[in-house]
KOLPA-853259 format. One record per atom (N, C-alpha, C): x, y, z. Coordinates in steps of 0.1 Angstrom, whole numbers, padded with zeros to 4 digits, always signed. Example, Ala and Ser with C-alpha at 12.3 -4.5 7.8 and 13.67 -1.06 7.14 Angstrom:
+0132-0057+0078 +0123-0045+0078 +0132-0033+0078 +0128-0022+0071 +0137-0011+0071 +0129+0000+0079 
end
This chain:
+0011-0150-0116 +0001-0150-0106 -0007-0137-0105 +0000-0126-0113 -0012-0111-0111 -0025-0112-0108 -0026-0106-0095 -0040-0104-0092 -0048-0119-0091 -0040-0132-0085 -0049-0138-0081 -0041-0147-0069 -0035-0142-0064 -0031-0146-0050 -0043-0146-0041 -0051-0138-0038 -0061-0142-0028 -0074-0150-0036 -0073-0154-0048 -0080-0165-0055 -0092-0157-0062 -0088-0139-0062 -0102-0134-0068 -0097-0131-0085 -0098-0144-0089 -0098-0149-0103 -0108-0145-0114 -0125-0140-0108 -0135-0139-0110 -0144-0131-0106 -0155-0126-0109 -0168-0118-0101 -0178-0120-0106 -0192-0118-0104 -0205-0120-0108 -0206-0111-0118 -0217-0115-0123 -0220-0101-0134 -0225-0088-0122 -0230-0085-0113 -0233-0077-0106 -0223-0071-0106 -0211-0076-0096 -0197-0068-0095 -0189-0065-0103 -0193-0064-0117 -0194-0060-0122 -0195-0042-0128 -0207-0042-0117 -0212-0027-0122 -0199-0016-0115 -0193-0008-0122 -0187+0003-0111 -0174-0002-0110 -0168-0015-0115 -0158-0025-0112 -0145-0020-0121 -0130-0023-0117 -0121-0025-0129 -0119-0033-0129 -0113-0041-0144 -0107-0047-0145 -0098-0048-0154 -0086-0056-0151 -0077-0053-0162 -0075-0070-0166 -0074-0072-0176 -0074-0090-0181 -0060-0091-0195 -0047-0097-0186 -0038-0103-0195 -0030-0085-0203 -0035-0071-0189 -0028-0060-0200 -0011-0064-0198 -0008-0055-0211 +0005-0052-0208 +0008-0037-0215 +0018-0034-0213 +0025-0015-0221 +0042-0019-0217 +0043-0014-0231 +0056-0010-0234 +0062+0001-0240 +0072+0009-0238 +0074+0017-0236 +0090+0025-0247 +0088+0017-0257 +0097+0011-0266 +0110-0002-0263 +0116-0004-0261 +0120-0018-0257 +0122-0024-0243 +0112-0009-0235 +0111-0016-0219 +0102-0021-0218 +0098-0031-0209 +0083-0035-0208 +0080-0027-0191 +0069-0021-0197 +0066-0015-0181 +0056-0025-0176 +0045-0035-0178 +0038-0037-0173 +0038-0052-0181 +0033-0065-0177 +0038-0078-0177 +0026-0085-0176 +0017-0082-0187 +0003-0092-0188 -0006-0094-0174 -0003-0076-0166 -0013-0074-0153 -0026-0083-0155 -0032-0091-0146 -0052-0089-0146 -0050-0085-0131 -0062-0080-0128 -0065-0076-0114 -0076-0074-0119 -0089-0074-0108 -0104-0071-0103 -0103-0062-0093 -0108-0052-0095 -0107-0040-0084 -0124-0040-0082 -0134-0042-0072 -0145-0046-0069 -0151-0032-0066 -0168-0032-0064 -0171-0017-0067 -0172-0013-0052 -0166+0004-0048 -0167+0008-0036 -0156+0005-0026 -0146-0001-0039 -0134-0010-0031 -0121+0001-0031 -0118+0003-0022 -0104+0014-0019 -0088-0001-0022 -0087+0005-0037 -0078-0009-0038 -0064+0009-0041 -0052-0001-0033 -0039+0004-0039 -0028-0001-0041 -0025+0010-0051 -0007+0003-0059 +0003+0006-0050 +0007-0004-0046 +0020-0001-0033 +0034-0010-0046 +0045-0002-0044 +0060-0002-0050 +0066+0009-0055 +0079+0000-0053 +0091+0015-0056 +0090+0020-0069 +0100+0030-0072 +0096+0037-0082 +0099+0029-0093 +0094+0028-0105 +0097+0024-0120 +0090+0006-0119 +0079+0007-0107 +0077-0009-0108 +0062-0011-0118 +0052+0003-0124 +0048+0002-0129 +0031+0008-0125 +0029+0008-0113 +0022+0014-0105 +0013+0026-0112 +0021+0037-0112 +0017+0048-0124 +0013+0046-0134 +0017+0038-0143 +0015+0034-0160 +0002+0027-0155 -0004+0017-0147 -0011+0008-0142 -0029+0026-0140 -0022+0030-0137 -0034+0040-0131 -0039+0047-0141 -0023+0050-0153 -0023+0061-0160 -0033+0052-0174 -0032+0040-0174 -0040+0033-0180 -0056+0033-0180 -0061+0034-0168 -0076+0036-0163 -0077+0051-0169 -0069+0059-0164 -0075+0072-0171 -0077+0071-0183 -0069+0065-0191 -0070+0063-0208 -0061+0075-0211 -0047+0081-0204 -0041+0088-0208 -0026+0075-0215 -0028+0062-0213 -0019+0056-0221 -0031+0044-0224 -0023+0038-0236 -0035+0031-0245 -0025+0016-0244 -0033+0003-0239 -0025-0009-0238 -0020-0016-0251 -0008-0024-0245 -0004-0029-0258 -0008-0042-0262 -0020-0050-0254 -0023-0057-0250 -0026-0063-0239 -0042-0075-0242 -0052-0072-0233 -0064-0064-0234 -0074-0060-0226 -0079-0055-0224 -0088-0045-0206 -0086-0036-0205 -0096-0031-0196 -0109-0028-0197 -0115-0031-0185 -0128-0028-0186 -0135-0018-0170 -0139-0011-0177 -0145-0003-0165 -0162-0002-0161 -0169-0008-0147 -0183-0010-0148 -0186-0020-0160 -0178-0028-0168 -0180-0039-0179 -0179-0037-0189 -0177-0021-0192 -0177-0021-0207 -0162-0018-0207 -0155-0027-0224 -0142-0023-0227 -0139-0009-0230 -0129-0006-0226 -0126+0010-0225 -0108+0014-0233 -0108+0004-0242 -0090+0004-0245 -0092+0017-0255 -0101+0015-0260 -0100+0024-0273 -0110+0037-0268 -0116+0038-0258 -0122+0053-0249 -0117+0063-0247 -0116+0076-0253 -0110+0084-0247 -0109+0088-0233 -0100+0095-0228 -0104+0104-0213 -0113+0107-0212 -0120+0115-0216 -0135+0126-0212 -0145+0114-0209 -0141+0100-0221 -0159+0093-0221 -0155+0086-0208 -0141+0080-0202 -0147+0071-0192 -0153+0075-0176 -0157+0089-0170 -0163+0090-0163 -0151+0084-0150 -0143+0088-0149 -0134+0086-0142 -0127+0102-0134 -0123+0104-0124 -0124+0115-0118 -0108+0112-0113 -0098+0119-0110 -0082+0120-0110 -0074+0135-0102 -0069+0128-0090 -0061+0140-0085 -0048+0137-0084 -0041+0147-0092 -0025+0146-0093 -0021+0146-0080 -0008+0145-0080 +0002+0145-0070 +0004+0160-0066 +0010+0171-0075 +0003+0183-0077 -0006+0192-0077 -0015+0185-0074 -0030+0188-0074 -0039+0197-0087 -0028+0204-0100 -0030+0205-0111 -0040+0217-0110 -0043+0227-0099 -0055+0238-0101 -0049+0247-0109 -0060+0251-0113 -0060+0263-0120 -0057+0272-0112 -0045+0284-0115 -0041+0295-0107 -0050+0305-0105 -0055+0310-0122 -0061+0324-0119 -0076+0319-0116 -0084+0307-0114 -0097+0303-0112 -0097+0303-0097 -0106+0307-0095 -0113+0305-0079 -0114+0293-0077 -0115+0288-0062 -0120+0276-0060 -0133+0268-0065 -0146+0277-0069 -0155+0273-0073 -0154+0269-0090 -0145+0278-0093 -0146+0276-0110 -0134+0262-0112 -0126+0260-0103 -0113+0252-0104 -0124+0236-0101 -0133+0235-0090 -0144+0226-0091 -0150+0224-0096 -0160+0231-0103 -0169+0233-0116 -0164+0229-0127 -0149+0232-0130 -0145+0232-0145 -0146+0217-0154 -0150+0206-0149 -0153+0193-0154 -0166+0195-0157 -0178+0201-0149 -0190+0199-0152 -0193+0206-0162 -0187+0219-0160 -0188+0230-0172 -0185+0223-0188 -0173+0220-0187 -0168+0210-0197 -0177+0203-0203 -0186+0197-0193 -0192+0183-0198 -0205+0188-0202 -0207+0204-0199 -0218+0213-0202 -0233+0211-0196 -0232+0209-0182 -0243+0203-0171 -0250+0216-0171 -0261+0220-0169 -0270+0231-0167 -0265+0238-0155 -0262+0255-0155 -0256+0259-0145 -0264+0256-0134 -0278+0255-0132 -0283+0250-0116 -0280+0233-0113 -0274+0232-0122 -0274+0218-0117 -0258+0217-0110 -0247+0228-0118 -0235+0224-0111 -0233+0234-0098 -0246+0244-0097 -0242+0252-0085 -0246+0241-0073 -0259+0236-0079 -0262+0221-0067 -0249+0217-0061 -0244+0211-0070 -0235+0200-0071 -0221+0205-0060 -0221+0218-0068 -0209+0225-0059 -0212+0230-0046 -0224+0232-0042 -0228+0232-0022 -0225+0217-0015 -0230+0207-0027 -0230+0195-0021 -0212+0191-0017 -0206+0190-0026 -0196+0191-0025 -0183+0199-0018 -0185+0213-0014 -0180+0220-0009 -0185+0217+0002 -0198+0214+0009 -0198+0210+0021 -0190+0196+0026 -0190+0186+0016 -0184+0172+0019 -0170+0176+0021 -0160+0185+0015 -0148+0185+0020 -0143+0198+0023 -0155+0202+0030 -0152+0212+0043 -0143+0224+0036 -0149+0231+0032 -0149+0244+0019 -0155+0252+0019 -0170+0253+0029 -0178+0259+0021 -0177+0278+0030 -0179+0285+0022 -0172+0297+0023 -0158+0302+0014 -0151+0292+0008 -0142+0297+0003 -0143+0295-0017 -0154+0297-0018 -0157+0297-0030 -0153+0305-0039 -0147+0319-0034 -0144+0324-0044 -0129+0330-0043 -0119+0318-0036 -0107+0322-0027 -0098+0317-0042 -0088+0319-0048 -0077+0317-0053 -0070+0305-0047 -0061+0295-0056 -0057+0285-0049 -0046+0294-0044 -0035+0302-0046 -0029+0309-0036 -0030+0312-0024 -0045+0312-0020 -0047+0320-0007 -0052+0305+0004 -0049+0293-0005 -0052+0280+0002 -0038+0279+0014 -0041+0268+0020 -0031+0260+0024 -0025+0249+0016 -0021+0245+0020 -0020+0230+0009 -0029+0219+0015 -0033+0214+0028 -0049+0209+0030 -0057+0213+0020 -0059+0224+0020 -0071+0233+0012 -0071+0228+0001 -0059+0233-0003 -0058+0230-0024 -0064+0216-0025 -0053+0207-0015 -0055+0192-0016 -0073+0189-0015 -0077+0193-0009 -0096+0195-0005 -0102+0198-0020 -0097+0211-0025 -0101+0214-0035 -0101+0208-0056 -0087+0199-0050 -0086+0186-0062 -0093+0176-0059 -0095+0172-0047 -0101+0157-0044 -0115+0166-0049 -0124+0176-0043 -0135+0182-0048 -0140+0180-0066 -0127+0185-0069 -0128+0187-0083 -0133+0171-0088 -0123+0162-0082 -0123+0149-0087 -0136+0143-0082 -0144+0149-0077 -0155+0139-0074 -0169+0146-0083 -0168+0163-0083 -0185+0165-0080 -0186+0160-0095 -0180+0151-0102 -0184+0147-0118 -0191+0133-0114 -0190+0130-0104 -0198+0115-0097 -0191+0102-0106 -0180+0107-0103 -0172+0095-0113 -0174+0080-0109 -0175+0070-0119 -0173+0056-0116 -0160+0051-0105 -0152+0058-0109 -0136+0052-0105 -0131+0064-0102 -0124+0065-0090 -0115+0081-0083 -0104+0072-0087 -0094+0082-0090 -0080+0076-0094 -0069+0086-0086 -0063+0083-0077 -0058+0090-0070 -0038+0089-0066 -0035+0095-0074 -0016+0098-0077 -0007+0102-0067 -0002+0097-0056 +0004+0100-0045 +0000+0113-0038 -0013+0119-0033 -0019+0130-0035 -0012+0136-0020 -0001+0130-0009 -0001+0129-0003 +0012+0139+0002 +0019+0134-0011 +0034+0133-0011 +0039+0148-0006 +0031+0161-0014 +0036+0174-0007 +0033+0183+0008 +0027+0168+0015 +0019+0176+0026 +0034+0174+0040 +0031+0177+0050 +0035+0173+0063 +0035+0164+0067 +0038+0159+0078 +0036+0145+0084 +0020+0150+0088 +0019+0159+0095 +0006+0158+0106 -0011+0158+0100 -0002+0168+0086 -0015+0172+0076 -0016+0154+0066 -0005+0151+0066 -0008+0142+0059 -0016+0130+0063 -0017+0130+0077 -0020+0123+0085 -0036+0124+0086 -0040+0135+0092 -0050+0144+0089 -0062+0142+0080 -0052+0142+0066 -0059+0142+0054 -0063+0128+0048 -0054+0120+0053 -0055+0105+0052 -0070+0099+0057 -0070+0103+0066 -0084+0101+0078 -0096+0106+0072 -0097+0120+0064 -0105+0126+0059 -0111+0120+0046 -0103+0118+0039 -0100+0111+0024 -0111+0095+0026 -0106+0086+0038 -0110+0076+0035 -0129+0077+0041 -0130+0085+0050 -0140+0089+0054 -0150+0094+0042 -0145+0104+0035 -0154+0107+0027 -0153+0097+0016 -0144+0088+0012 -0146+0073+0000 -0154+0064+0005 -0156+0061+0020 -0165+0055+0022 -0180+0061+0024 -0182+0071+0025 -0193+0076+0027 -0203+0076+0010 -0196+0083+0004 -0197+0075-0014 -0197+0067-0019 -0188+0059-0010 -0189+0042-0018 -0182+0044-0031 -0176+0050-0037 -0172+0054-0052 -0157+0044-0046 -0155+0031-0061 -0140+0031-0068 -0132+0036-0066 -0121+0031-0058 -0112+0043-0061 -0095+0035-0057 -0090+0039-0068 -0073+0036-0072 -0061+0048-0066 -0056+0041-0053 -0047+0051-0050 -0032+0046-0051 -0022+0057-0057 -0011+0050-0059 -0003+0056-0049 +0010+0047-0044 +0018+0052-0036 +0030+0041-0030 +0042+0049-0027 +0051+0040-0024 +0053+0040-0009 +0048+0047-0004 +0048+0052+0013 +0037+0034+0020 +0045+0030+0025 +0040+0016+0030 +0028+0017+0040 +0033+0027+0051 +0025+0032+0059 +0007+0035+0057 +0011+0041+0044 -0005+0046+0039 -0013+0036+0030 -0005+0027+0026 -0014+0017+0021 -0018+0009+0030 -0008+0008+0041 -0016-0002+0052 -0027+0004+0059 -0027+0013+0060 -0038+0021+0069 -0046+0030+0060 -0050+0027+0046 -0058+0031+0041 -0067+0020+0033 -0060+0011+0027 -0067+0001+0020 -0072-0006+0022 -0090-0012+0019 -0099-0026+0014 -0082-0036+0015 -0077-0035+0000 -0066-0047-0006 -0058-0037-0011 -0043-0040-0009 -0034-0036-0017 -0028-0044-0029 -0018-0043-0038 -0016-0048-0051 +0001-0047-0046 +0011-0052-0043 +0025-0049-0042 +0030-0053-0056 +0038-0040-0061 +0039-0042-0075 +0059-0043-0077 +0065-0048-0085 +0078-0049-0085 +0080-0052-0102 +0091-0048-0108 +0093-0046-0126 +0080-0052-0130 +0067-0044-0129 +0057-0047-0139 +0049-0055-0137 +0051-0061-0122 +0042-0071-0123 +0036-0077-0106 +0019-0077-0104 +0015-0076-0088 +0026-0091-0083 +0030-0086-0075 +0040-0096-0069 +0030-0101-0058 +0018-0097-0051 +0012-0098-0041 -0002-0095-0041 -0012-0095-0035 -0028-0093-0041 -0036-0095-0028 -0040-0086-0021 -0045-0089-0001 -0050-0079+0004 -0056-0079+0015 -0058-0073+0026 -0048-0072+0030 -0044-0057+0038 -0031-0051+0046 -0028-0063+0055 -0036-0069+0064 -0037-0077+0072 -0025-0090+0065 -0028-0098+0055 -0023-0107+0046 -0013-0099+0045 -0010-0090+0036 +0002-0089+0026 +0014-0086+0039 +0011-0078+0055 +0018-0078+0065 +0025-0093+0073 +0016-0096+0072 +0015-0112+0078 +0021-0120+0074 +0011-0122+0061 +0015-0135+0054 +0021-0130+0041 +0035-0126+0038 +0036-0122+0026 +0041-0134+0019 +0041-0134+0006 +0046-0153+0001 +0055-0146-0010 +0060-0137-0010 +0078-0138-0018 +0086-0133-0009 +0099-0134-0008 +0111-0123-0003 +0109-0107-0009 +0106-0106-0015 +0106-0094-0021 +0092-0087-0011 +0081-0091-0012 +0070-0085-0003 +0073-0083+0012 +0079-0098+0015 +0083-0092+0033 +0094-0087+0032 +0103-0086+0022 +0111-0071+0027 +0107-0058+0025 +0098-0054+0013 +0097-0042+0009 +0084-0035+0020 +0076-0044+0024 +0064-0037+0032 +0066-0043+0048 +0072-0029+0056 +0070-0030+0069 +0086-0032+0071 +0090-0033+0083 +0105-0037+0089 +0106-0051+0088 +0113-0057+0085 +0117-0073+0088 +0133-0074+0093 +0136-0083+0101 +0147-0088+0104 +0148-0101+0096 +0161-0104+0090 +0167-0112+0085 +0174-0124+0093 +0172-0134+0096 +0175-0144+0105 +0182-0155+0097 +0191-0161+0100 +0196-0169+0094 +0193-0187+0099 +0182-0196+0095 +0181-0206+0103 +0182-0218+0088 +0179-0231+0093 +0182-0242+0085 +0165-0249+0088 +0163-0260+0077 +0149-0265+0079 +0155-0280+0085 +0150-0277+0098 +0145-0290+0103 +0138-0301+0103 +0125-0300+0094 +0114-0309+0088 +0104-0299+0086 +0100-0309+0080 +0084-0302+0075 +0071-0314+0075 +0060-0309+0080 +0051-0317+0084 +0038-0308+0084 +0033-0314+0071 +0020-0309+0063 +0018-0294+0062 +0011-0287+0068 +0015-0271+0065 +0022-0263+0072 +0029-0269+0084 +0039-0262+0091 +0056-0271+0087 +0063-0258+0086 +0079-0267+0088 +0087-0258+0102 +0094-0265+0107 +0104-0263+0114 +0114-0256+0111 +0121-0247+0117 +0136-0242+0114 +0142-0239+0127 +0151-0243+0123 +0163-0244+0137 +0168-0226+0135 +0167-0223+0145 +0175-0208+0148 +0182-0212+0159 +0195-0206+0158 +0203-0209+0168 +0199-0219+0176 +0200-0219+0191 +0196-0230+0200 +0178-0230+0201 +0170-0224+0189 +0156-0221+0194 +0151-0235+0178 +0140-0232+0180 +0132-0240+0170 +0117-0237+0167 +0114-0230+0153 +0104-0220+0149 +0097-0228+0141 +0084-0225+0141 +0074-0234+0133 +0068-0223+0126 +0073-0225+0111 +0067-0215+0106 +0055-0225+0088 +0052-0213+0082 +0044-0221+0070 +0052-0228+0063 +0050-0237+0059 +0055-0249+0048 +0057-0242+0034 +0045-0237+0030 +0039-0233+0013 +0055-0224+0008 +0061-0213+0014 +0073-0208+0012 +0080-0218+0006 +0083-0231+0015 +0097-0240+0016 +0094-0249+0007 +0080-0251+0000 +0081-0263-0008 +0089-0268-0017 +0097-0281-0021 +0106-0287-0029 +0123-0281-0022 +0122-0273-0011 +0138-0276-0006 +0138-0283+0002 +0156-0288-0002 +0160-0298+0004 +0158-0301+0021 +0164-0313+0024 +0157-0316+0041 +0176-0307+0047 +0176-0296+0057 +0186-0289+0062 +0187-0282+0050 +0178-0277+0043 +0183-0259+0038 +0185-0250+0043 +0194-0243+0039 +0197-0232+0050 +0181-0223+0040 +0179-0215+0054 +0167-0208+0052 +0172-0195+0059 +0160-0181+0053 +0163-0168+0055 +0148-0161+0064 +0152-0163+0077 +0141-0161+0090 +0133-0149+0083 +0123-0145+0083 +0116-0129+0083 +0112-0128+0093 +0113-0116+0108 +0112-0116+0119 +0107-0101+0119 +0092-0096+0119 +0089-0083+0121 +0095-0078+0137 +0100-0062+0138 +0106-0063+0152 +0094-0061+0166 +0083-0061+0161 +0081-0065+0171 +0073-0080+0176 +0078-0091+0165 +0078-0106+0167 +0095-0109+0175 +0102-0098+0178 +0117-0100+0185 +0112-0098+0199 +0120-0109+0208 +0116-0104+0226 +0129-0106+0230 +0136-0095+0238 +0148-0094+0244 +0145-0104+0255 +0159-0110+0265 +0151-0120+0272 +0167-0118+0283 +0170-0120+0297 +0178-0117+0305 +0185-0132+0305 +0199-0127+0310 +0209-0139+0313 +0200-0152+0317 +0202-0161+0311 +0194-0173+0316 +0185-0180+0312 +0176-0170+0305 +0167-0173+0300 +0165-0179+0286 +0156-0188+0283 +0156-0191+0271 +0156-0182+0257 +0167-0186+0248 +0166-0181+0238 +0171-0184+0223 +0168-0175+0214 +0178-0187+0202 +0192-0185+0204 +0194-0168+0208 +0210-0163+0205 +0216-0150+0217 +0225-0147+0214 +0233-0139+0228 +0234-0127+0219 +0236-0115+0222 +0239-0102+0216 +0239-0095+0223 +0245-0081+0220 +0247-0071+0226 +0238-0057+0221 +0232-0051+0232 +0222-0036+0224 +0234-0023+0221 +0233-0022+0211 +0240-0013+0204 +0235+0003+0196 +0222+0004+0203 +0216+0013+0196 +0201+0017+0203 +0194+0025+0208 +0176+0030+0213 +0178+0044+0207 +0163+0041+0199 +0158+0052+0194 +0145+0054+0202 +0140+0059+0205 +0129+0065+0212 +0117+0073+0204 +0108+0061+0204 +0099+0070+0196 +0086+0075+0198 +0084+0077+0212 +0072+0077+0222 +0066+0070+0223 +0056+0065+0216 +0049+0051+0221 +0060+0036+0217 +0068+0038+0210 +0074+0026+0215 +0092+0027+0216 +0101+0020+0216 +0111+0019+0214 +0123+0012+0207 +0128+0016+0196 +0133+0007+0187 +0149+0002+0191 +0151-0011+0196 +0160-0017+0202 +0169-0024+0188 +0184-0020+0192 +0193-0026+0175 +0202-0033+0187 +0199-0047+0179 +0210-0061+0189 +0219-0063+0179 +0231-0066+0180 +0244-0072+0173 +0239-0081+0180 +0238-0096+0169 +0241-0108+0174 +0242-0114+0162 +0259-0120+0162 +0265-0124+0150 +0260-0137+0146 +0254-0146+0159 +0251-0160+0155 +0238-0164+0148 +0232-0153+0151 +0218-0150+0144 +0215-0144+0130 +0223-0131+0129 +0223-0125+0119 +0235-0116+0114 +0241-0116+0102 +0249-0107+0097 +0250-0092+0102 +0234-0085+0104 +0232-0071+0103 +0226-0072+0115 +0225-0062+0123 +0219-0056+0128 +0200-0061+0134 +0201-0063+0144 +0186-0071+0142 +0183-0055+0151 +0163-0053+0150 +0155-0046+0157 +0147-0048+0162 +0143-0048+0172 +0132-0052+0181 +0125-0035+0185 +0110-0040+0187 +0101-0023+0187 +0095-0030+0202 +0102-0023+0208 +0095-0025+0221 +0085-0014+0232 +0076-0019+0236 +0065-0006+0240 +0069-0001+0254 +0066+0015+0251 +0071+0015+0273 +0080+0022+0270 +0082+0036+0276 +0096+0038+0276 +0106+0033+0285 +0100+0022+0293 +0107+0015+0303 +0111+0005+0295 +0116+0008+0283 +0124+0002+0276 +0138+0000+0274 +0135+0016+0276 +0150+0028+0277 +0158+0023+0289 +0149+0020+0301 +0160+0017+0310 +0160+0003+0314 +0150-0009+0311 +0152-0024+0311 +0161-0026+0301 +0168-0020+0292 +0178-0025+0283 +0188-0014+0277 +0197-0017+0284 +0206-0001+0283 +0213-0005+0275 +0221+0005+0269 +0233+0005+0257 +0242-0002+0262 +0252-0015+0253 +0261-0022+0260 +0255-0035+0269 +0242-0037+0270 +0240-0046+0279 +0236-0059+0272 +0246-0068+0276 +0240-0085+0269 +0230-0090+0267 +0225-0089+0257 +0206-0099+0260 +0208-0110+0257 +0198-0115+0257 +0194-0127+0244 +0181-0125+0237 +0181-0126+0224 +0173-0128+0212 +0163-0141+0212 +0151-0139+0217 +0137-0146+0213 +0130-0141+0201 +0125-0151+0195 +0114-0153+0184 +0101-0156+0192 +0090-0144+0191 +0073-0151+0190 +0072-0153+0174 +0070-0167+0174 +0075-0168+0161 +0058-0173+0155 +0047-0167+0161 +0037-0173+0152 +0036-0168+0137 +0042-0156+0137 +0039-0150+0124 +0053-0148+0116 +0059-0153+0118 +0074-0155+0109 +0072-0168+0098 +0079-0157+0089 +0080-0163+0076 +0094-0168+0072 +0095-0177+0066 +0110-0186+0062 +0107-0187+0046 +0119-0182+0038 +0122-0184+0022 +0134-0191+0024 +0138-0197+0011 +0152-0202+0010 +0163-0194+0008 +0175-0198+0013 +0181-0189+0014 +0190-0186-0001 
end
């Protein structure tokens, strides 16, 4: 199914222009296979990213667009022309390490410049280029600063710089995130998507941090041994994920243990404890009638509920974490689930409607729960 879960199988010749694509690649790596006859359409102006854990192929996937690895089959194409056999320099592709890769003893101007230079642009044309640019990510004054005397913002400002003033087709962008702080990372996140949309420029970000593909991506790609397990809008791949593997690996899920009660046309039934959940059918198709099934319950589709009240199951709160805007509630309830269920409840009047040790009961708002077989 690579790359065609949300059915974008295709594009015009237009979309075309500025566009990736990768059709039937694969790379191996002597008798590993890192990548598993990928296609994907990455659309132009489109912030597409590689979300998965380490060694699922993500990197080799990016490192491929640069043309720093050559496929072992298949082909890519970048803006429409095949590019398998292109070196680096020709595909007009622009790349910021993880590291951010500056040059020590170069100034900030020469550390940005040094692609155009390379590419041997007329010096008035790259001093243009470098106001234009130094003004876009908020630099300008420090042109003749040492990356030493940066921050790490700064540096990070000063590779994304580098990676752009070549007016690249495609930004390729390598966990650029990973050495920052929470606050700066946060920060920079904001900044980053601001200026990709203001460009409209292609661009491939990789990363295993869940958080930042949801809150930065057009569509994500969820990748697992080599191959898109998933192909969406953050919206979809949160929601509606369609393997076990996606709704566990992106975002929190609780694990629920229920059976299928029927199924009737695109909704089926599952019995949870004394409750009964209607969730999508497409998961459950071809199991038997009472399979046991494995609930996916994000915690905040969990509602604690007081003596009496309707619920699937009985438990006890065993755990509040407090995390300012909301509160994460951990229920022991054996009838429901093996482990530990979570509920994210808002309010710090959470802290005190549900104290440590106190009996609940466990509800499902079950519009957005997903059921696999167990």
């Amino acid at each position: 199914m690579d790359g065609e879960r949300d059915g974008a199988t295709g594009l015009a010749s237009e979309a075309d222009k500025g566009a990736v694509r990768f059709e039937r690649v694969s790379k191996r790596f002597g008798g590993i296979a890192a990548l598993h006859e990928i296609s994907l359409v990455i659309q132009p102006g489109e912030f597409m990213t590689l979300l998965g854990p380490s060694g699922c192929g993500k990197t080799t996937l990016l490192n491929l667009i640069a043309g720093f690895f050559s496929p072992d089959g298949g082909e890519i194409r970048i803006g429409g022309e095949r590019v398998n056999d292109v070196p680096t320099y020709k595909r007009e592709v622009g790349m910021m390490f993880q590291n951010y890769a500056l040059f020590p003893h170069m100034t900030v101007a020469a550390n940005i410049g040094y692609g155009l230079k390379a590419r041997r642009v007329a010096r008035s044309e790259i001093e243009r280029r470098l106001r234009e640019v130094l003004a876009l990510v908020r630099l300008v004054g420090y042109d003749d600063r040492k990356p030493r005397e940066l921050s790490g913002g700064q540096q990070q400002r000063v590779a994304l710089a580098r990676a752009l003033v070549i007016n690249p087709k495609v930004l390729l962008l390598d966990e650029p995130f990973s050495a920052l702080d929470k606050n700066l990372r946060a920060s920079m996140q904001v900044e980053l998507r601001e200026i990709q949309r203001k460009l409209g420029v292609t661009t491939v970000f990789v990363t295993h941090d869940q958080s930042e593909a949801l809150s930065l991506s057009d569509r994500l790609a969820v990748m697992s041994e080599g191959r898109i397990r998933q192909l969406g809008t953050p919206q979809d791949i949160y929601r509606r994920p369609c393997e076990r593997f996606v709704a566990s690996f992106v975002g929190d899920a609780n694990v629920l243990r229920g059976r299928i009660a029927g199924i009737d046309g695109a909704r089926a039934i599952v019995t949870l404890g004394a409750a009964q959940i209607a969730v999508p059918a497409e998961p459950l198709r071809g199991a038997a009638a009472s399979a046991s099934v494995d609930l996916f319950v994000r915690p905040e589709q969990l509602r604690l509920t007081g003596p009496g009240e309707s619920c699937a199951g009985n438990g006890t709160i065993v755990a509040q974490i407090y995390q300012g805007g909301h509160v994460d509630v951990y229920v022991e309830c054996a009838e429901l689930s093996p482990s530990r269920l979570l509920a994210r409840l808002s309010g710090p009047q959470a802290l005190r409607g549900w104290p440590l040790g106190a009996r609940v009961g466990v509800a499902v708002s079950a519009d957005e729960a997903i059921a696999f077989t167990a």
